[in-house]
Structures are given as C-alpha cells and as structure tokens.
N, C-alpha and C positions, 0 to 999 in steps of 0.2 A: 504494500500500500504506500507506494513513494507518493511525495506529493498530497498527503491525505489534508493537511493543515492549509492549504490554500483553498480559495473559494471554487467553485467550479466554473461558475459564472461571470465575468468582469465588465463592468461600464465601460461602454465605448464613448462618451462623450461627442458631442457634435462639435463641428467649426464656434458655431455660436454662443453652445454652453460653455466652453473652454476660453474663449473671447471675454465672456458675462464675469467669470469668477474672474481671470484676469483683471478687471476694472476697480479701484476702490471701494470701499463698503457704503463710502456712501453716495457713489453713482449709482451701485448696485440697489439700494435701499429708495433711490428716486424711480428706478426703472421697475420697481416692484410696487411701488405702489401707484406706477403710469398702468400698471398690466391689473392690477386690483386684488395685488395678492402681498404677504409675507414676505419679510425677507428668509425667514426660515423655508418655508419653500420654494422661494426664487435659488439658495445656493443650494435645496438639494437637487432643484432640475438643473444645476450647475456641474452639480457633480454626476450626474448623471441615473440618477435616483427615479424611483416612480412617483410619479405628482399626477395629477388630475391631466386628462387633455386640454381641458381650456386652457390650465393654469399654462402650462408648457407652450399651445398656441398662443397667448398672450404675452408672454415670455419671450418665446423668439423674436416675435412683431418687433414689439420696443427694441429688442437689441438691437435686430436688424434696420429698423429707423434711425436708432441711435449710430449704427458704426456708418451710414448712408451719410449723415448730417455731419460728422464728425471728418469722414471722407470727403467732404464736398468744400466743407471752411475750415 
C-alpha cells in the first residue's frame, strides 16, 4: 500500500481561481462581495474546493471583469 497517506483525489484549480487567491485579501474580499458571496467561500472556490455553482459562476464573472479592466488600464 505505497502511497496510502496521500489523497487520491487532487484540485486542479483553474487559470482564474489561481489568479483570485493570487490577489490581496482584500481585492479578494471586494470581489466576493461584487459576486454576493463570503470570503470564506470565495478562497475555497480558490482553492479549488466545492462551492455552490452560482457561487463559482459569480466568482469567475468578477474575476474575469476584474483581470479585463485591470488588462485594459
């Protein structure tokens, strides 16, 4: 049973949720309450964690507005 102490399963995180936790806590903590959620679970759909679909659809949104805007000026 080599291996038995590691998970079997591991987060793959996306471009965006890896971008998100990247950012300060408290960009993080504006973009989560642009999405209508926690910051508790804005960084667990950061990490790659199970959250709600909206919560995650609303999460990406803002990011991705956010790195657009950010991009642009």
């Amino acid at each position: 049973m080599r291996g038995f102490l590691q998970p079997s399963l591991r987060n793959n995180p996306t471009d965006s949720q890896t971008g998100f936790a990247a950012l300060s806590r408290h960009r993080r903590a504006h973009l989560a309450e642009a999405a209508k959620t926690t910051l508790v679970k804005a960084s667990q759909w950061a990490r790659g964690e199970a959250v709600a679909p909206e919560v995650a659809d609303a999460l990406d949104q803002q990011f991705k507005a956010f790195a657009a805007k950010k991009k642009a000026g």
